[in-house]
N, C-alpha and C positions, 0 to 999 in steps of 0.2 A: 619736170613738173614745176609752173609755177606757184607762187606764195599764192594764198589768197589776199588782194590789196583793196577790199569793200571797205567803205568808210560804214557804221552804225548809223542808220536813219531814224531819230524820235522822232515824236509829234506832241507839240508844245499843249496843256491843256487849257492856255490863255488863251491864244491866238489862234490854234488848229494850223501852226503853219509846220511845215517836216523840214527838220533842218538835222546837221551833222550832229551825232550826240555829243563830239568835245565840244562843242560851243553852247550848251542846254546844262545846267543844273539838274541833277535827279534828286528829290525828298520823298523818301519814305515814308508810311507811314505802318505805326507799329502799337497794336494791338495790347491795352495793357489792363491794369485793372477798374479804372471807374470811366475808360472811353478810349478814342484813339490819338493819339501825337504822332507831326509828322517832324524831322528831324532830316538835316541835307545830306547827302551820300553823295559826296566827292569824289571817293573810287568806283562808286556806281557796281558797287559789288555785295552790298548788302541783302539781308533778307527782309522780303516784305514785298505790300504793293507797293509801286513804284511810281510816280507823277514828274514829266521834267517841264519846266518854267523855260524862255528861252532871254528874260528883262522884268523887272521891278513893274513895269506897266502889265505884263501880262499877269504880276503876281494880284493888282490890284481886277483885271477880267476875274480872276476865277476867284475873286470874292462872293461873284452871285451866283456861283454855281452849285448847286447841291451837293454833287458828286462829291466834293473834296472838300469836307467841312474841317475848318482850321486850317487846312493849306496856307490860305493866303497871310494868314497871323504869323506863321511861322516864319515865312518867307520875309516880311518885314522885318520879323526879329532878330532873324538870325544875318539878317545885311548880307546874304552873298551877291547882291549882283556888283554890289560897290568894290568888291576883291576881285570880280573876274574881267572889270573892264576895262 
């Protein structure tokens, strides 16, 4: 029997493009008391909805997107694309 050797395919919600998930950022977002915050999941093992960014430009697309209010604040704030390049 072999291993199973599949790489994880996300789909970036900046760009809609599908790329390998170690090269994508995953941020959470996590359900609290007066709204929701989203927060980056590095081991991409957390609980929660999940959204992955795959670049800084992509964090500024899903500014105008409804779906993912705050996202893109986070994503500036927390500077990961500047760590993973």
């Amino acid at each position: 029997m072999t291993p199973d050797t599949r790489t994880p395919i996300r789909t970036c919600v900046g760009c809609r493009e599908r790329r390998d998930q170690s090269a994508m950022v995953r941020f959470v977002r996590r359900d609290g008391g007066g709204g929701s915050e989203w927060s980056a999941d590095r081991g991409r093992r957390s609980e929660g909805r999940g959204a992955y960014l795959c670049s800084a430009q992509c964090a500024g697309r899903v500014a105008k997107n409804k779906r993912y209010p705050g996202l893109a604040a986070a994503a500036r704030s927390l500077d990961v694309f500047s760590q993973t390049a």
